[in-house]
C-alpha positions in Angstrom: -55.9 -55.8 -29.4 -59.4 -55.1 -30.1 -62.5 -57.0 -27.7 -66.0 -57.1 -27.7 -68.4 -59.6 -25.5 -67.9 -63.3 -25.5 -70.6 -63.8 -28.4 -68.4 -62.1 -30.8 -68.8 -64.6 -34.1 -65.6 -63.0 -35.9 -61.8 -63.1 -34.9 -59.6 -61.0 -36.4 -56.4 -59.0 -36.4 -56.9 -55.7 -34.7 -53.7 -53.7 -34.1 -51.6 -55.7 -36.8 -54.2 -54.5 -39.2 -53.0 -57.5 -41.6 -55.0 -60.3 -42.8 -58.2 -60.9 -41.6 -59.7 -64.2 -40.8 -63.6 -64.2 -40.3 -65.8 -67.2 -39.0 -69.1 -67.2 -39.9 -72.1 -68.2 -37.9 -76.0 -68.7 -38.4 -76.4 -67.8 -35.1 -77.9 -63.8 -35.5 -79.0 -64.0 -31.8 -75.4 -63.8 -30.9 -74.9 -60.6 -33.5 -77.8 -59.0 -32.1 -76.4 -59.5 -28.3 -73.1 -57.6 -29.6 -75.5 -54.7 -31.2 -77.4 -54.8 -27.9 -74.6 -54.0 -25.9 -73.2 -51.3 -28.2 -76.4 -49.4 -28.3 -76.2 -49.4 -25.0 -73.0 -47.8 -24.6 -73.9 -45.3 -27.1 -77.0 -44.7 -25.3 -75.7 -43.5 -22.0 -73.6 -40.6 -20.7 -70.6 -41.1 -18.5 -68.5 -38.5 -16.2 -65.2 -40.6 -17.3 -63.2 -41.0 -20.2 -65.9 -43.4 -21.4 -67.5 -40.4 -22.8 -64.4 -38.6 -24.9 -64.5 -42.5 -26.3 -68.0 -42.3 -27.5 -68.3 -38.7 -28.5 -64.7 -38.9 -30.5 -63.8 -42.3 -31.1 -60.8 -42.7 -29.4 -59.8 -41.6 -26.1 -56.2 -42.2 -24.0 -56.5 -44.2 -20.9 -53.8 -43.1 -18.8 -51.0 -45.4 -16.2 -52.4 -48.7 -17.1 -48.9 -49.7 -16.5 -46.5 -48.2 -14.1 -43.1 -48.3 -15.4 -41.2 -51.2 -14.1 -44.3 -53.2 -16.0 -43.3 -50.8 -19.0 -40.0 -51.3 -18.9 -40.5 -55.0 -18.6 -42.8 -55.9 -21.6 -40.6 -53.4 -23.7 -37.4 -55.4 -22.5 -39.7 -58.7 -23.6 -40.3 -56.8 -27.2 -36.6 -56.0 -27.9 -35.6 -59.4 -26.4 -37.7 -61.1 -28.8 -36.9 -59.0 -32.2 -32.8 -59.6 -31.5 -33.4 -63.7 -31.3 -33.8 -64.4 -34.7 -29.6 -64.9 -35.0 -29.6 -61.8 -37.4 -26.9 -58.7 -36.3 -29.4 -56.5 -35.2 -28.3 -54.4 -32.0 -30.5 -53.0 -29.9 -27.7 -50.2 -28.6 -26.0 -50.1 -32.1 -27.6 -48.1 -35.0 -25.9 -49.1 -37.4 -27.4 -52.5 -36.9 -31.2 -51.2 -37.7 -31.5 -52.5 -41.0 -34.4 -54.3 -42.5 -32.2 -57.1 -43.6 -32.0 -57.9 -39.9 -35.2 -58.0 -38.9 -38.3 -60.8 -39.1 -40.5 -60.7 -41.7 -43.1 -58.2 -40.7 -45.3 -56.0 -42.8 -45.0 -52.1 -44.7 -46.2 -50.5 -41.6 -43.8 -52.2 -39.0 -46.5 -54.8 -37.5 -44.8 -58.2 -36.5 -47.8 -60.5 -36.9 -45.9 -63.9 -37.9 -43.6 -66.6 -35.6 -47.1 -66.9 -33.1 -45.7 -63.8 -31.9 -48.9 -62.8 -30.3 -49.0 -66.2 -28.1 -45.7 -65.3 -26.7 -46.1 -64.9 -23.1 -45.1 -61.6 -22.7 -48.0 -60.5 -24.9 -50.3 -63.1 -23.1 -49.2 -61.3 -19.6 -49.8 -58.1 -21.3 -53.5 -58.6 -22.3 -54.1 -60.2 -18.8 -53.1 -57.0 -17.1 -56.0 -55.6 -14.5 -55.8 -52.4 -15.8 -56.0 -53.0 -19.3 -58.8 -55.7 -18.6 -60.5 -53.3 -16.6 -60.7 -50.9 -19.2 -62.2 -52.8 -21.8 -64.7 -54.7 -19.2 -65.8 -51.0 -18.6 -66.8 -50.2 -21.8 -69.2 -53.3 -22.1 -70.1 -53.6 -18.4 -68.8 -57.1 -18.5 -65.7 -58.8 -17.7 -66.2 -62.1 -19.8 -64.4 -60.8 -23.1 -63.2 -61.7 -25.8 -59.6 -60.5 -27.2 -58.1 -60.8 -30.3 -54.6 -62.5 -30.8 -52.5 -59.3 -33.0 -49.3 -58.4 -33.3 -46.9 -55.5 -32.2 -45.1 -52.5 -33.6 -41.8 -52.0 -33.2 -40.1 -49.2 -35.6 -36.6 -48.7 -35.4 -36.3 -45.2 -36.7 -33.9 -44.2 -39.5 -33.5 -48.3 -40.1 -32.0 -48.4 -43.7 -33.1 -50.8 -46.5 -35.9 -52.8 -47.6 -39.6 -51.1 -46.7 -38.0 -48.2 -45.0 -39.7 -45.1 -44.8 -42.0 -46.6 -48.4 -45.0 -46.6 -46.2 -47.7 -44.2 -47.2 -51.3 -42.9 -45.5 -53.2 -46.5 -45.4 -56.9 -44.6 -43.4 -58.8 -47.2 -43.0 -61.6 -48.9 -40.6 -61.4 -52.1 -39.1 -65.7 -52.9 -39.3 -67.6 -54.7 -42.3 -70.3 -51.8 -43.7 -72.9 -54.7 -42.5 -72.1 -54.0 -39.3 -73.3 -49.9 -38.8 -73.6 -50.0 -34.9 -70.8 -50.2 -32.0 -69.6 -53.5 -32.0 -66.1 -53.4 -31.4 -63.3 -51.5 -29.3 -59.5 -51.6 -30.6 -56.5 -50.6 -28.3 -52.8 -50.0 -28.0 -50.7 -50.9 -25.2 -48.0 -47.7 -25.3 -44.8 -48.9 -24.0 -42.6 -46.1 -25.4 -43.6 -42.4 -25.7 -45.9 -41.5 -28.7 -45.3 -37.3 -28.5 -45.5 -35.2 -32.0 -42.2 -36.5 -33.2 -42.8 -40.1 -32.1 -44.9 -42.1 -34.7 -47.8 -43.7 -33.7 -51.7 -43.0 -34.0 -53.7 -40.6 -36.4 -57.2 -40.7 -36.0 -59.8 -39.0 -37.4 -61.9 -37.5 -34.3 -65.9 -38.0 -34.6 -65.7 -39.9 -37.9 -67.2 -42.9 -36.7 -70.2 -41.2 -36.1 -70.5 -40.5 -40.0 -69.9 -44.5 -40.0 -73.6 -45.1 -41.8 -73.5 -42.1 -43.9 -70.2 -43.0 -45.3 -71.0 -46.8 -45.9 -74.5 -46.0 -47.4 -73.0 -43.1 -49.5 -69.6 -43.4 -50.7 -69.3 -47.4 -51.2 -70.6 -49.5 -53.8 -72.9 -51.7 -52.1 -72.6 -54.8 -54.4 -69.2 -54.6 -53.3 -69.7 -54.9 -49.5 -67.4 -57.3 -47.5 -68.4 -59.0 -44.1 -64.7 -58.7 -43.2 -63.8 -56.3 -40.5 -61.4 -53.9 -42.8 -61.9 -51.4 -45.2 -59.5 -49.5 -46.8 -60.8 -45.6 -47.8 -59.7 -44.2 -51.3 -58.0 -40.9 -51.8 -61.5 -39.5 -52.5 -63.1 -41.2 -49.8 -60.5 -39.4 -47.1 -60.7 -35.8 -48.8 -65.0 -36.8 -48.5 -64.3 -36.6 -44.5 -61.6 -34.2 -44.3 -63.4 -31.4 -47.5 -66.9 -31.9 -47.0 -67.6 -33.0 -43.5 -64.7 -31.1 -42.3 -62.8 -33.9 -40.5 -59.2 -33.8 -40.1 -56.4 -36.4 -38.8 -55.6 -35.8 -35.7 -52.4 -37.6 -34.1 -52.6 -38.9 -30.9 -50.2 -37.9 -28.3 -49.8 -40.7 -25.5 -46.7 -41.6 -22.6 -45.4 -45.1 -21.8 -47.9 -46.9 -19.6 -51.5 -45.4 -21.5 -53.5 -47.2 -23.2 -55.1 -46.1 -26.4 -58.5 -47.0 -27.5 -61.0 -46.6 -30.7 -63.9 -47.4 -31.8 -63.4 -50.1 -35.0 -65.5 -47.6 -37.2 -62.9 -44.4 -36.4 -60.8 -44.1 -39.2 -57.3 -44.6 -38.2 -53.9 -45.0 -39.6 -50.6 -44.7 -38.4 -46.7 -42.4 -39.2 -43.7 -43.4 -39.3 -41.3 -41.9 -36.6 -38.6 -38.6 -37.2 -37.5 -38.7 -33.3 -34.5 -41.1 -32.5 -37.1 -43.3 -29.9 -37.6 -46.9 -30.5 -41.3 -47.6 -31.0 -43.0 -50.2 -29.0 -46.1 -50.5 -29.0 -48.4 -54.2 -28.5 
């Protein structure tokens, strides 16, 4: 899920990082509100996690969920991936084959069958915690949420796309937009340790957002949509000469993650035995 204010002009995809759908608008006062209310964020200091967020673009917002409302919307996940009348078993591993499951895409995001209006994931972005969190960061509570998808990587799962996924870094912002305008997160409804899959970030690389866009990209080939996908040489720019490395973030069932849009982020497969659920 990713939210800004209410004047947003663009809707778009955030955790299923697929296709992005942008609406346009002549509007600029409503832009200018959303660059308001990010420069104001970055402006101030904050004794909370707040600041980790702004100073490293990401931070882990911890027991948004206790764990009966884990357990439930993780039930609600697996409930939903075993109803397409395919054999997949949820206690069977044998089962966890890409034959049997939906159609989803290379990095195990199920954005298709309106699975983001299903009302476990409606429930889920409603929850006061995780609305608190991201009314927090903008001061507001009138926001504005995307509709994603979920995660769910069945590890080991045989055939298909398995395990053909490679490093995708990338940031989720248009290179027209240089300032704070937008705040992604992940629901963690299973545990995301070293072994686990999940998150890679790349700490304090959004703050090199403006250098990157002005410097490394072709500017006649700019995009208003919010994605970009880095190059080879583009990643070992941030992690050789600026020094930046990937950094995978550890989080337990019940966090939520967030990130600023321009943090480059990706995400691994996992090697431990866990079901991965994340919405």
């Amino acid at each position: 899920m990713s939210t800004s204010t209410t004047t947003t002009t663009e809707v778009k995809p955030g955790i299923a990082d697929t296709t992005v759908f942008e609406f346009k608008t002549q509007d600029s006062s409503k832009q200018q509100h959303i660059k308001t209310a990010g420069d104001k964020f970055e402006s101030q200091d904050y004794q909370d996690w707040r600041q980790q967020l702004k100073e490293e673009g990401f931070v882990v917002v911890k027991n948004v969920l206790n764990k009966e409302q884990v357990q439930h919307y993780r039930n609600e996940m697996l409930n939903w991936i075993t109803s397409f009348g395919t054999p997949l078993k949820i206690d069977d591993k044998s089962t966890w084959k890409y034959d049997n499951l939906p159609a989803h895409s290379l990095h195990n995001i199920y954005a298709l069958y309106s699975v983001s209006h299903e009302k476990f994931f409606w429930d889920l972005r409603s929850e006061p915690k995780i609305r608190e969190a991201f009314g927090k960061v903008w001061e507001t509570d009138e926001l504005l949420v995307s509709f994603d998808g979920i995660n769910i990587n069945f590890p080991g799962a045989t055939g298909g796309l398995a395990k053909s996924a490679k490093s995708w870094q990338h940031v989720d912002q248009s290179p027209f937009k240089q300032s704070f305008q937008c705040v992604q997160g992940i629901a963690q409804l299973s545990n995301a340790g070293p072994k686990d899959g999940g998150l890679v970030v790349y700490p304090k690389s959004h703050k090199h957002f403006i250098e990157f866009v002005e410097t490394q990209l072709d500017k006649s080939k700019w995009l208003h949509k919010d994605w970009l996908m880095l190059t080879d040489e583009q990643v070992k720019w941030f992690e050789d000469d600026l020094g930046i490395k990937p950094y995978k973030v550890e989080a337990e069932p019940g966090d939520l993650i967030l990130w600023d849009s321009r943090t480059i982020h990706h995400a691994v497969l996992a090697e431990s035995d866990e079901i991965r659920t994340i919405a």
